[in-house]
N, C-alpha and C positions, 0 to 999 in steps of 0.2 A: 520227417522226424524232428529237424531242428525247429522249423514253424510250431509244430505240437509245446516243444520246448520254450521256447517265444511266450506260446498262449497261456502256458500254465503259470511259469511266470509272471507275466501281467494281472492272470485272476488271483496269484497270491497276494499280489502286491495289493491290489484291488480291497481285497479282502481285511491286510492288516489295516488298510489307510479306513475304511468303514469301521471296522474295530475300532480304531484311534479314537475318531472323530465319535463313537455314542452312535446308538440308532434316535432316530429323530423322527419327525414326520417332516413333509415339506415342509420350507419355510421358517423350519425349527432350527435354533440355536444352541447348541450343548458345550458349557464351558465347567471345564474342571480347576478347582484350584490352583493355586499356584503349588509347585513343589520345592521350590527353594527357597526358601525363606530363612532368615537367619537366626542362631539360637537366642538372641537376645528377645527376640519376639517369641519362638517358641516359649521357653520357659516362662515368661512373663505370661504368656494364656496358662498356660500347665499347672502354674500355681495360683492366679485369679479365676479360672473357670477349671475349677477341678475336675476329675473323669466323676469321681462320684462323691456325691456333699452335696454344700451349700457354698456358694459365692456370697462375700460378704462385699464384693467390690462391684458388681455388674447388678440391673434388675432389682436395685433394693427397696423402692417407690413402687415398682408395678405389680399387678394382679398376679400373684403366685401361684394362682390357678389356671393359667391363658398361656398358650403361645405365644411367643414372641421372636419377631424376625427383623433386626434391623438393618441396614445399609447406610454405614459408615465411608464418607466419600473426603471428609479433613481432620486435621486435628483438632477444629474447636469440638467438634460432630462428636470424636473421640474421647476428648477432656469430658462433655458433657454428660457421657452414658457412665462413664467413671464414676465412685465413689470411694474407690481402695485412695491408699498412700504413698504406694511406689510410684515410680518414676514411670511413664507410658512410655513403650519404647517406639524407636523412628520408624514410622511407614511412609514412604514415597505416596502421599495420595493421587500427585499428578499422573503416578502409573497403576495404581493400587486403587481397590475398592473392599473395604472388610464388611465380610457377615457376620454378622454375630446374633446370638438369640439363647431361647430356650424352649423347652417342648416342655409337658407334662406325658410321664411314663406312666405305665398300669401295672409296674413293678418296678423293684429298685433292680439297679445295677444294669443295667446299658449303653452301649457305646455304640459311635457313629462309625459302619467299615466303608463306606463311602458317602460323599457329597458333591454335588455338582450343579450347575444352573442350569437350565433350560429358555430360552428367550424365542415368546412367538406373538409379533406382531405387538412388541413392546408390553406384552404380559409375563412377567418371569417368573418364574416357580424354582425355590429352592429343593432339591431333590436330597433326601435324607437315607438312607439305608442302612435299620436300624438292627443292631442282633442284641440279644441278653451276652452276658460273659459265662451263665451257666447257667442254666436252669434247677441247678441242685442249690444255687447257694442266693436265689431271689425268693423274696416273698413276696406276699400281695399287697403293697404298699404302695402309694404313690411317692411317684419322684422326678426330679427336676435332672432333665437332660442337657448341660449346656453345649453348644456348636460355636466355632467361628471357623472361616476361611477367607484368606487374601487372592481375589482373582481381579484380573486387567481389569483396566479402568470399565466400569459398568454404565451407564447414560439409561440407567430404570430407575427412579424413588420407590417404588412398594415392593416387597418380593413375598411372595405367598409361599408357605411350607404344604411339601408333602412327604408325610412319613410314610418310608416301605419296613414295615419291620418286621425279619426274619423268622 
């Protein structure tokens, strides 16, 4: 009985620590953003890459029709994607690596319920998982979804997007 007890234990633990970690294939890397970060950074995305608009600060040069994923590894990296006038707040880049980008939507009003990276064999793929906020209150318009996240230091230059949207 206690053995039994033992086993089932182990297979739960088993189970949370797979959960934790993302299903992956061999060989595969699943890394989720950072979760603590501080509000001076929060709010300075909140209000430079809005949930729904237009950024007047990020993307102002590039094709508004494209995808776009970039990998932000210092602060000149960061000063340079910049066009707003606030002050960029402090990222640790020696521990830190920022995503930042934009998708084009097949409607307005969309928001990211998770994001994560995936690394295989130093090919990375930004993983998107995309839902509308209602379907009663989107129409058929195009729209510019923006993303960023801060995960541990990354050692990839390109990351490729893929949208899952709900």
């Amino acid at each position: 009985m206690q053995k039994n007890k033992i086993i089932q234990s182990m297979l739960f633990l088993l189970m949370v620590a797979l959960n934790f970690m993302g299903c992956s294939a061999e060989g595969e890397t699943v890394i989720s953003p950072e979760s603590k970060i501080s509000q001076d950074i929060v709010s300075f995305f909140e209000k430079e890459l809005p949930a729904f608009g237009y950024s007047d600060s990020f993307f102002i040069n590039e094709n508004q029709d494209s995808d776009l994923c970039l990998i932000i590894n210092s602060s000149r990296e960061f000063r340079e994607i910049y066009s707003g006038e606030k002050d960029l707040p402090k990222i640790d880049f020696n521990r830190y690596t920022l995503i930042i980008g934009k998708v084009r939507m097949p409607e307005s009003f969309f928001y990211v319920t998770r994001q994560y990276v995936t690394i295989n064999n130093n090919d990375a793929v930004l993983n998107l998982d995309i839902a509308p906020v209602s379907r009663e209150g989107s129409w058929p318009a195009l729209s510019t979804l923006y993303f960023w996240g801060l995960y541990s230091k990354l050692s990839v230059e390109k990351v490729h997007i893929n949208k899952n949207i709900r």
